[in-house]
C-alpha positions as CSV (number, residue, x, y, z in Angstrom):
1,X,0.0,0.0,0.0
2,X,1.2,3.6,-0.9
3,X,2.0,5.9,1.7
4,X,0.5,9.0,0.2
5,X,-1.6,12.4,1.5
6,X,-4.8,10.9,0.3
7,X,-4.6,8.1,3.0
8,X,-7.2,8.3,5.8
9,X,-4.9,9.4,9.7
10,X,-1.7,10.0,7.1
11,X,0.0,11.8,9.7
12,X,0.4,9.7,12.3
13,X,0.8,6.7,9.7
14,X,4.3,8.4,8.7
15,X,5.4,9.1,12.3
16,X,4.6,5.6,12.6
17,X,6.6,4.6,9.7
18,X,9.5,6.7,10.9
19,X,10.2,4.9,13.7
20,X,10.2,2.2,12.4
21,X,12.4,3.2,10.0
22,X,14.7,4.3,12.9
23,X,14.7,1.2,14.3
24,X,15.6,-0.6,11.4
25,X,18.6,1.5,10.5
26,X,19.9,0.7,14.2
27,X,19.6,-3.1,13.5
28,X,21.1,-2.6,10.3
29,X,24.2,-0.6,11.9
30,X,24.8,-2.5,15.0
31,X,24.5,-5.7,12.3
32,X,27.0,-4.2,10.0
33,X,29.1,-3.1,13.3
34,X,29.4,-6.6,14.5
35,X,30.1,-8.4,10.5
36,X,33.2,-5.8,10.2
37,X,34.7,-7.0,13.2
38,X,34.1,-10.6,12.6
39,X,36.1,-9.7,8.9
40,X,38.7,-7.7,11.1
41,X,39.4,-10.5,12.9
42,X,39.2,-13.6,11.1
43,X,40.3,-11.5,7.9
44,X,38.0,-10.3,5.1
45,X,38.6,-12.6,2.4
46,X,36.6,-15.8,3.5
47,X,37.2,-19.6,2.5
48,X,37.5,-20.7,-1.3
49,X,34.3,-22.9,-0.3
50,X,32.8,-18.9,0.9
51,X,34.7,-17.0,-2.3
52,X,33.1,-15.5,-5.5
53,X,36.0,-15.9,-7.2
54,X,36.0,-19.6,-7.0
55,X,32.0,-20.0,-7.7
56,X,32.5,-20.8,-11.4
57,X,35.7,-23.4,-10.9
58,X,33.3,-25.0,-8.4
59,X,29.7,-24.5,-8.9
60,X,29.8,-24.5,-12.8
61,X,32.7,-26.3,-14.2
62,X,31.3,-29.0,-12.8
63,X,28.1,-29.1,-14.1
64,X,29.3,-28.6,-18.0
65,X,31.3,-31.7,-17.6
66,X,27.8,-34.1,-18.3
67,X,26.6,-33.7,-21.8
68,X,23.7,-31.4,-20.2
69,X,23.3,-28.3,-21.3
70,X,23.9,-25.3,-18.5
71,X,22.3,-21.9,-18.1
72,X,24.0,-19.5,-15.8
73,X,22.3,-16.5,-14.8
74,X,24.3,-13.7,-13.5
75,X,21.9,-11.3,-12.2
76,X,23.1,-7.6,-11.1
77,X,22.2,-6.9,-7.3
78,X,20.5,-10.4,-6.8
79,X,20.0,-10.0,-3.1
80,X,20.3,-13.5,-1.3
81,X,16.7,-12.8,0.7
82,X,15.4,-12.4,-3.6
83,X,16.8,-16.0,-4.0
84,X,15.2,-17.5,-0.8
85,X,11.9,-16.0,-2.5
86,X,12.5,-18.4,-5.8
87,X,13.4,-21.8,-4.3
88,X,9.5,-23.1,-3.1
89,X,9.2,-21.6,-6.7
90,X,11.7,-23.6,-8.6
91,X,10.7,-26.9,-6.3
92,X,8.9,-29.3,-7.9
93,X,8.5,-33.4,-9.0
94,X,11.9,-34.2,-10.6
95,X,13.6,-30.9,-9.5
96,X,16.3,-30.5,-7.3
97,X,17.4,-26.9,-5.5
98,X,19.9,-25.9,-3.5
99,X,20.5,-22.6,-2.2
100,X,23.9,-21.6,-0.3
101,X,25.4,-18.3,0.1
102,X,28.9,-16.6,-0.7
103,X,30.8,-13.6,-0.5
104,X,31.0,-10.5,-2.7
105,X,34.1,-9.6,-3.3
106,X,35.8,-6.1,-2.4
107,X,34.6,-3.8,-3.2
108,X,31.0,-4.9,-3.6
109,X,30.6,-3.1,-7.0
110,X,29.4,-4.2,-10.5
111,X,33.1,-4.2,-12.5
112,X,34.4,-6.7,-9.6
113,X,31.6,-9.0,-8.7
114,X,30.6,-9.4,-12.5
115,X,33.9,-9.9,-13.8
116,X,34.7,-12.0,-10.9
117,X,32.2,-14.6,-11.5
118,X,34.3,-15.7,-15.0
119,X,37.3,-17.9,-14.6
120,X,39.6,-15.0,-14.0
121,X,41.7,-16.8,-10.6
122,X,45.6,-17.5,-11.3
123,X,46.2,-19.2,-8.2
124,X,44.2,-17.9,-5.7
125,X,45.1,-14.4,-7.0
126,X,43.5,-11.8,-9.6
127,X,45.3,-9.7,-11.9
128,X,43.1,-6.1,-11.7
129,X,42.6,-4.0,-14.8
130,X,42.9,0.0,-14.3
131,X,41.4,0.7,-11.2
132,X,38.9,-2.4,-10.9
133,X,38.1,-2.1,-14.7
134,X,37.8,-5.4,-15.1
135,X,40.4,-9.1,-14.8
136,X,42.7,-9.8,-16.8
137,X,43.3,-13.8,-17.8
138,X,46.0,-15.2,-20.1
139,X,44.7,-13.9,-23.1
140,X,42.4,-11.5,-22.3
141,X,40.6,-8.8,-20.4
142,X,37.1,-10.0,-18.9
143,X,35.3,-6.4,-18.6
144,X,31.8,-7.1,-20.1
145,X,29.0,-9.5,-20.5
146,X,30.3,-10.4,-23.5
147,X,34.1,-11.6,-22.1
148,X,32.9,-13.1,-19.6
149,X,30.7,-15.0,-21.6
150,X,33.4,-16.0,-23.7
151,X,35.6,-16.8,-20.7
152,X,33.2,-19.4,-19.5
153,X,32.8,-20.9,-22.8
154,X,36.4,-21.1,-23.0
155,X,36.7,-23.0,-20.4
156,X,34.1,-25.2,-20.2
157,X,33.4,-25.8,-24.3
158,X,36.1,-25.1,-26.3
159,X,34.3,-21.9,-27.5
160,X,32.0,-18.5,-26.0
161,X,29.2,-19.4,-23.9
162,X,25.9,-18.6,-25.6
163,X,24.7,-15.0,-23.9
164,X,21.4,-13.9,-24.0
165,X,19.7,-10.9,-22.2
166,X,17.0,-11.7,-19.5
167,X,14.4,-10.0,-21.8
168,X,15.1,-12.2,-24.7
169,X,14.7,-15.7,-22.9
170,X,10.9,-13.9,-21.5
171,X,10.0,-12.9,-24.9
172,X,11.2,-15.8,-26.8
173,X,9.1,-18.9,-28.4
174,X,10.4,-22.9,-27.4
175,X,11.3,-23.1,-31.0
176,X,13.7,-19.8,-31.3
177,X,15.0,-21.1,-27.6
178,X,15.8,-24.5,-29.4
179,X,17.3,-23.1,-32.2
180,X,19.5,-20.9,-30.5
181,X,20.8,-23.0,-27.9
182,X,21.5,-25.7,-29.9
183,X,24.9,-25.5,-30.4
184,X,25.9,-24.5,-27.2
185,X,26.4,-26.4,-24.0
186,X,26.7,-23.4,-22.0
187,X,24.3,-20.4,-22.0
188,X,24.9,-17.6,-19.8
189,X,21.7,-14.9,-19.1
190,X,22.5,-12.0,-18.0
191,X,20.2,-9.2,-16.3
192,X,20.4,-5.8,-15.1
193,X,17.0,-5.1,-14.2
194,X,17.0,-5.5,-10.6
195,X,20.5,-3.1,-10.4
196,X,18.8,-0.5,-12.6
197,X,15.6,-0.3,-10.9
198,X,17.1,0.6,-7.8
199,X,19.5,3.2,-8.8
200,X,16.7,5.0,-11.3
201,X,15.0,4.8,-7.7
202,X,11.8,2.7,-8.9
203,X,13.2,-0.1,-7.3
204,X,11.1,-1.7,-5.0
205,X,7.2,-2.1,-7.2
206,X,9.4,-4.2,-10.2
207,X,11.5,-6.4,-8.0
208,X,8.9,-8.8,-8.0
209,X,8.5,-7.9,-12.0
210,X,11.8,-9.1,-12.1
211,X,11.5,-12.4,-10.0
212,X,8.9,-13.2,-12.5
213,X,10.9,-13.1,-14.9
214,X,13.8,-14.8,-13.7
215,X,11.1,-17.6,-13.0
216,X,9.7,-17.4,-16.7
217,X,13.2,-17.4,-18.4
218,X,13.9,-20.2,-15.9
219,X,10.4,-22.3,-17.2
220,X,11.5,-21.3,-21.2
221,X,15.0,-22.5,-20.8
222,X,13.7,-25.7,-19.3
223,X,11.7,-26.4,-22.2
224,X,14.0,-25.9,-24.7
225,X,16.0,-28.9,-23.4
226,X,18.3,-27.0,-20.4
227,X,18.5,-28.9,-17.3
228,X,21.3,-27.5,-15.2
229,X,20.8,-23.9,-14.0
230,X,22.9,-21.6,-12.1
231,X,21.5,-18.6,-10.8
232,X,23.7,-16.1,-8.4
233,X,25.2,-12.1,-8.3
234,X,28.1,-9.6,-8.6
235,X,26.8,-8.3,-5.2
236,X,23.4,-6.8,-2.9
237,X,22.5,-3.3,-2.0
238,X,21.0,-1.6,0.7
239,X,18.4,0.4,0.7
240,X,18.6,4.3,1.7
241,X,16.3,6.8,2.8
242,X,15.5,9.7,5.6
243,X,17.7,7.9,8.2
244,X,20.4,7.3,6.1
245,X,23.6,9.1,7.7
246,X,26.2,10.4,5.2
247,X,29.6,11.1,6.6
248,X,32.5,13.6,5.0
249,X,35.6,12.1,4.0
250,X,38.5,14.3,2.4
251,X,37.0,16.5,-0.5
252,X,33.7,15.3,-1.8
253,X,36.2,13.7,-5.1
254,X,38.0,11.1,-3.0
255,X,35.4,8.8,-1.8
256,X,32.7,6.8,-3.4
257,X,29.2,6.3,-2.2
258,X,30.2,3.6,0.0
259,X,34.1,2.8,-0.5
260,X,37.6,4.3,-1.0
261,X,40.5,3.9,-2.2
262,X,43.6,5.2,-0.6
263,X,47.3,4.5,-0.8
264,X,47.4,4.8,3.6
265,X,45.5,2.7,6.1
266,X,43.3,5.2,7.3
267,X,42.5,4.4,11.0
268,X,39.6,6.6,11.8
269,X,36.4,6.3,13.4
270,X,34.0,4.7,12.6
271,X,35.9,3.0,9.7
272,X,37.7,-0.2,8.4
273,X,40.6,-0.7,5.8
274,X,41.8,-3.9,4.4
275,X,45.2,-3.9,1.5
276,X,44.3,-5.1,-1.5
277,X,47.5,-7.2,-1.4
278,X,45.6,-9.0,1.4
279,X,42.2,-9.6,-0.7
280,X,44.6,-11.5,-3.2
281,X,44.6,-8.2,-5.8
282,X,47.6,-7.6,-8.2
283,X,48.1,-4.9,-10.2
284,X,46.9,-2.5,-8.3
285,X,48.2,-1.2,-4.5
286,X,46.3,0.5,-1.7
287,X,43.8,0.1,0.8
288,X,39.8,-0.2,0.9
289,X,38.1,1.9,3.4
290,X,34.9,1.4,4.7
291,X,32.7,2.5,6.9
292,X,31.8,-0.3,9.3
293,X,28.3,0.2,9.6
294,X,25.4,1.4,6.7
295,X,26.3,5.5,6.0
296,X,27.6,6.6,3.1
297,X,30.3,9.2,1.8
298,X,29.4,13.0,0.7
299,X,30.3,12.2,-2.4
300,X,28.1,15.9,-3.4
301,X,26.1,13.5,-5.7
302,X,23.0,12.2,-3.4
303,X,22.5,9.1,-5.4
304,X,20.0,6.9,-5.8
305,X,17.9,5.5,-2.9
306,X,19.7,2.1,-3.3
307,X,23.5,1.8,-2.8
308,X,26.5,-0.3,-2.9
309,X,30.5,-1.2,-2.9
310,X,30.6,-1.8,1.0
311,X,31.4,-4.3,3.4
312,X,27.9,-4.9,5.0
313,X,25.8,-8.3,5.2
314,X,23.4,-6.9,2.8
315,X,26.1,-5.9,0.0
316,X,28.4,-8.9,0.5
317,X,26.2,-12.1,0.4
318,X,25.2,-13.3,-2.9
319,X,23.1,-16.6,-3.3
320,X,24.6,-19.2,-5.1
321,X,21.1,-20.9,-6.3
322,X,21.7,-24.6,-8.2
323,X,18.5,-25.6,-9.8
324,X,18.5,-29.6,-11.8
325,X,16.2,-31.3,-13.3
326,X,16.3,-34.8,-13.6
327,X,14.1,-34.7,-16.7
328,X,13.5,-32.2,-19.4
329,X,10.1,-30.6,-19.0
330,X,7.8,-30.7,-21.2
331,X,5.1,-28.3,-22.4
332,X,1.4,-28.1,-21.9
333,X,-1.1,-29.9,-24.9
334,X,-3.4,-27.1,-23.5
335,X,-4.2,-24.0,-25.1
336,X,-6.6,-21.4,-23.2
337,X,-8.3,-18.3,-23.0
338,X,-9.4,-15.6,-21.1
339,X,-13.0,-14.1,-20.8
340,X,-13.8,-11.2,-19.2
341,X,-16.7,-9.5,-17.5
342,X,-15.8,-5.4,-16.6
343,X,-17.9,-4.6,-13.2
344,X,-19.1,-1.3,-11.8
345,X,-16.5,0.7,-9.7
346,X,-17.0,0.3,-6.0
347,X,-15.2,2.4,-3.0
348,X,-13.2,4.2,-5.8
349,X,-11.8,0.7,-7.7
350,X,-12.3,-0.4,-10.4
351,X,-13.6,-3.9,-10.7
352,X,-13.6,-6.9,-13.1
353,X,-14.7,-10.3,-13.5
354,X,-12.1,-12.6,-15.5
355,X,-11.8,-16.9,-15.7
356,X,-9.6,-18.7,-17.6
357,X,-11.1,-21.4,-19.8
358,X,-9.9,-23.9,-22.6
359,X,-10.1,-22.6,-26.0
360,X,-12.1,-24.5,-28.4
361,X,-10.6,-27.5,-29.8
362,X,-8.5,-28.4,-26.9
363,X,-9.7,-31.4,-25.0
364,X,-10.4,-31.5,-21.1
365,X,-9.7,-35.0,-21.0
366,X,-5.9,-33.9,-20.6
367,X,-6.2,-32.8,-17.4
368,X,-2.5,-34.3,-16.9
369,X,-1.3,-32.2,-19.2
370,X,-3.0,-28.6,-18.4
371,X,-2.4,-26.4,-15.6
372,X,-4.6,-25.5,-12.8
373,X,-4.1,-22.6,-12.6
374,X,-2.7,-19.7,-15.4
375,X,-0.6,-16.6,-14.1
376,X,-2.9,-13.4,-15.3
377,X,-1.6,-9.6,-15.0
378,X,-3.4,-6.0,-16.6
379,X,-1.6,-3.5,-18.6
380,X,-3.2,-0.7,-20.9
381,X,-2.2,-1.5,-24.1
382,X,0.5,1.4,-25.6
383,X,0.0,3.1,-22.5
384,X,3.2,2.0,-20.5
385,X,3.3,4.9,-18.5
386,X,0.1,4.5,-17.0
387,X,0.6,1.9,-14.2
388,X,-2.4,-1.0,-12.8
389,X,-2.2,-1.4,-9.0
390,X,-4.2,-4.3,-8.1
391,X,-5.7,-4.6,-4.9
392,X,-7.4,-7.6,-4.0
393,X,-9.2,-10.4,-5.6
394,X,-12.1,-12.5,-4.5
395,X,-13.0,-15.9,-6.1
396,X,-12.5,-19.3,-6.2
397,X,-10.2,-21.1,-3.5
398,X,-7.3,-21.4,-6.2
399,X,-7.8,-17.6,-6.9
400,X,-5.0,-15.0,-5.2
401,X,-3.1,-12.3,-5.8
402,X,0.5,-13.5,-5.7
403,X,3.6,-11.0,-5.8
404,X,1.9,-8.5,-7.8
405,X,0.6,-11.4,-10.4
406,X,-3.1,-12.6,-10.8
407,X,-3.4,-16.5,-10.2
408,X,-6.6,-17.6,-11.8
409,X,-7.7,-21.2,-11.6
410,X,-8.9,-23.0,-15.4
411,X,-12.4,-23.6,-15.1
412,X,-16.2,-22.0,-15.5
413,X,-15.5,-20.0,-12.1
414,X,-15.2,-16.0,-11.6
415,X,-12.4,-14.6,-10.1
416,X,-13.6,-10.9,-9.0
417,X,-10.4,-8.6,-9.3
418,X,-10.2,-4.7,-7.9
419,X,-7.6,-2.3,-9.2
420,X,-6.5,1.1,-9.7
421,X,-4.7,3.2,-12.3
422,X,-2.1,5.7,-11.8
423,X,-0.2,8.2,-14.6
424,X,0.8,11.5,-15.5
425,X,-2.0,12.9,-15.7
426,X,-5.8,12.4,-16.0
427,X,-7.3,10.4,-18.7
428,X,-8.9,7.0,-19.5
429,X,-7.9,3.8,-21.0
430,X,-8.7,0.5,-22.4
431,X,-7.0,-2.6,-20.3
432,X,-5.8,-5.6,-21.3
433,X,-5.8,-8.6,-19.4
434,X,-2.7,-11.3,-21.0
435,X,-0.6,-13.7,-19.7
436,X,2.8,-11.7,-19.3
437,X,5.1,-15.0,-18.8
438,X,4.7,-16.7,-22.1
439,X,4.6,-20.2,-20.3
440,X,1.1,-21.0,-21.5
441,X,-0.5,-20.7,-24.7
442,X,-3.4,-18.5,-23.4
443,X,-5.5,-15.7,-25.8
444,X,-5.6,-12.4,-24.0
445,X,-9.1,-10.3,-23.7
446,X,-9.4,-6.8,-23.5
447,X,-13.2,-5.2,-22.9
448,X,-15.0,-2.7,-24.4
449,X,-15.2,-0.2,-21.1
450,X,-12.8,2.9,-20.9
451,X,-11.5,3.5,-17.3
452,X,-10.2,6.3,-15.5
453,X,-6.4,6.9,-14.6
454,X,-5.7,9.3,-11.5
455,X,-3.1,11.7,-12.3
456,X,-0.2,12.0,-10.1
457,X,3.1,13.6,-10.3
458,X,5.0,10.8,-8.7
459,X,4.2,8.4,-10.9
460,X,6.8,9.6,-13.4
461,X,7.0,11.9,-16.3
462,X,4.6,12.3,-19.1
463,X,5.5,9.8,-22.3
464,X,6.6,11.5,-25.4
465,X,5.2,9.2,-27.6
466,X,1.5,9.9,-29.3
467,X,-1.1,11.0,-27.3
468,X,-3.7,9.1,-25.0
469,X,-6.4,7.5,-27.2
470,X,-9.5,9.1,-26.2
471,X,-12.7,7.0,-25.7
472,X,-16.0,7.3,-27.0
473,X,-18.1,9.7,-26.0
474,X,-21.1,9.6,-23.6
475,X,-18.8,7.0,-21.0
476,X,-17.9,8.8,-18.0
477,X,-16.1,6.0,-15.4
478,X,-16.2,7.0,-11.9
479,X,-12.8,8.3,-10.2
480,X,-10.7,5.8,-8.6
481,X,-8.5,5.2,-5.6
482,X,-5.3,3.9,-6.0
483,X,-3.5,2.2,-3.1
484,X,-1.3,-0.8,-4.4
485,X,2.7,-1.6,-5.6
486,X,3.3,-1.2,-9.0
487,X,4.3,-4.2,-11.3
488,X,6.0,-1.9,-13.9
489,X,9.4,-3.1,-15.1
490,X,12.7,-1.8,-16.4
491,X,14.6,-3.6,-18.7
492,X,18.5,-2.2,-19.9
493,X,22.0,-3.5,-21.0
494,X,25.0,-3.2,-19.6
């Protein structure tokens, strides 16, 4: 639910929420306080077993020496709590998960932790590039999705790994999936919408966007014949906001949000250093700083809302999620459909009435082969900056409203859904209700009722693109209420 003015008692809802936010950060620093002397004392570069660097040698390598085909997904900012949320997920009959934690390594940024999960190790040691601009291996630099793809290819297969972008496995067909990855043995997806959510400060509504579609590429991959997944991180992030303490260090250039670099040992308060020499780094001399609990530097750029390159719990544990199947899955003989009933508004919501049912010429005798249930979300169609906030369904027992995502059982029963719309500015739209995974083979329905968005200046700028289609005249949809997350997503490369 969205803390905003229109809420009924909002002040004492946000003096509420502010203690609790002060409460949190004084978990979160004591916790932080307490992991940075554990590292000062037992070192800061953990066990191989605990290590980034030795995740592929150990995790991977492995698996690409059956005559299985692998997908790795490396997945910016993949917290190890967002990992936890996919295992009951991924579990099923003939599927074996496993989900164990490592180490980030220092500092906790995207050109270590990415590059670091390719086969860059000589020895326990790593050669840096510039100033952590990447690894350098026999032959080459690994600095980008694509070296590191063709690091891992190298070897495990003789040649690059397959890479693919997280948006491409979503929005491709079994066929093109089949096609592709046939001539590799090792395909490695990587994804940046998590880490670019959360420094455009939209983070929180699309994470669960994004665990979707982890889950969906996950499902596609399967069918095309992959059996052996790896899913894990460069690093985490913590999350800022009023309570957040930022600290000066030197002249607003030196520092970075959350680390430095600097030739001395700094021994101040409140603060940690570790040599690179001692984290196993060559080519490049100094020491990290860090501040041993969750400020940041004056860096005289007040970021984004969602930080990293430190030395907390939070930035430093990645999962390390191992997902087999024993036997290639295989897809639904089912084809559906959805109907749709539009409702009048009530308390301010909008309201609909959908159900999922075969489509004609599909059989209902194959009950082993359909689903029970279909995964259903709204968007207006051309209208992406308009954004549906569902708030709660009511229907059959299989019916519920699961991070953000519709579930709607297959069968002649009414699932009753209520949901807002939010944009720029104040207009109306048509909705579309469609099966946003691509796992099923289900026809989408959109009704012929206009609805009304609420206008709002948080809920980002106005689109450039062609105006809002207007809708016939003589329908006037009430005004709604809109109190929900958002399930909009943001999709970029590297």
């Amino acid at each position: 639910m969205l803390l905003e003015p229109r809420l009924p008692h909002f002040g004492p809802l946000q003096e509420v929420v502010g203690a609790l936010r002060r409460a949190h950060r004084a978990w979160a620093d004591q916790l932080a306080k307490d992991f940075a002397a554990l590292c000062q004392e037992h070192g800061f570069l953990p066990p191989p077993s605990l290590q980034q660097r030795t995740l592929y040698e150990q995790v991977v390598h492995p698996l690409t020496l059956t005559s299985e085909k692998v997908a790795v997904f490396i997945i910016d900012a993949f917290r190890y709590e967002m990992a936890s949320e996919l295992v009951e997920e991924l579990k099923g009959t003939g599927t074996v998960v496993d989900l164990k934690p490592r180490l980030a390594e220092l500092p906790t940024i995207t050109a270590v932790g990415m590059n670091v999960l390719a086969p860059v190790t000589q020895g326990d040691r790593l050669t840096v590039a510039g100033i952590f601009q990447g690894f350098k291996t026999g032959e080459f630099i690994v600095k980008a999705p694509e070296s590191r793809a063709r690091a891992m290819g190298l070897r495990s297969a003789g040649k690059p790994a397959l890479l693919l972008k997280l948006a491409e496995v979503c929005d491709a067909t079994t066929a093109d999936l089949v096609k592709s990855t046939k001539p590799h043995q090792l395909i490695v997806v990587h994804s940046k919408e998590i880490d670019d959510a959360g420094e455009a400060n939209i983070g929180l509504p699309t994470f669960e966007s994004t665990l979707r579609q982890i889950k969906a590429a996950w499902h596609h991959l399967q069918l095309a014949g992959v059996k052996n997944f790896v899913f894990t991180a460069d690093h985490g992030f913590l999350l800022q906001d009023e309570t957040t303490e930022e600290r000066p260090f030197g002249t607003k250039r030196d520092p970075q949000r959350r680390h430095v670099l600097d030739e001395h040992p700094r021994a101040e308060t409140g603060m940690v250093n570790v040599s690179l020499s001692s984290l196993g780094y060559e080519g490049l001399s100094g020491y990290l700083l860090f501040r041993n609990d969750t400020a940041v530097f004056a860096t005289g750029n007040p970021g984004a809302t969602f930080v990293h390159g430190g030395n907390s719990p939070q930035e430093r544990i990645i999962p390390v999620l191992t997902v087999t199947r024993r036997k290639a899955e295989s897809g639904s003989l089912a084809e559906y459909a959805v109907e749709v009933e539009p409702q009048s508004d009530v308390m301010g919501l909008h309201r609909l009435r959908i159900r999922v049912v075969f489509s004609k010429g599909t059989t209902t005798s194959l009950g082993f082969a359909a689903a029970r249930t279909v995964d259903l979300a709204l968007r207006p169609p051309e209208r992406n900056v308009v954004r549906v906030l569902i708030k709660d369904v009511a229907g059959p027992p299989l019916a519920a409203l699961k991070t953000g995502r519709l579930q709607v059982p297959v069968g002649d029963a009414w699932t009753e859904v209520f949901f807002g719309l939010e944009g720029p500015a104040d207009e109306r739209v048509r909705i579309e209700i469609h099966h946003p995974d691509n796992v099923e083979k289900v026809r989408s329905a959109i009704p012929d009722q206009w609805y009304s968005v609420s206008g709002t200046s948080t809920a980002g700028t106005k689109s450039q693109a062609a105006p809002p289609p207007q809708p016939p005249a003589g329908r006037t949809p009430s005004r709604m209420k809109a109190f929900a997350r958002s399930s909009c997503t943001s999709r970029s490369t590297e």
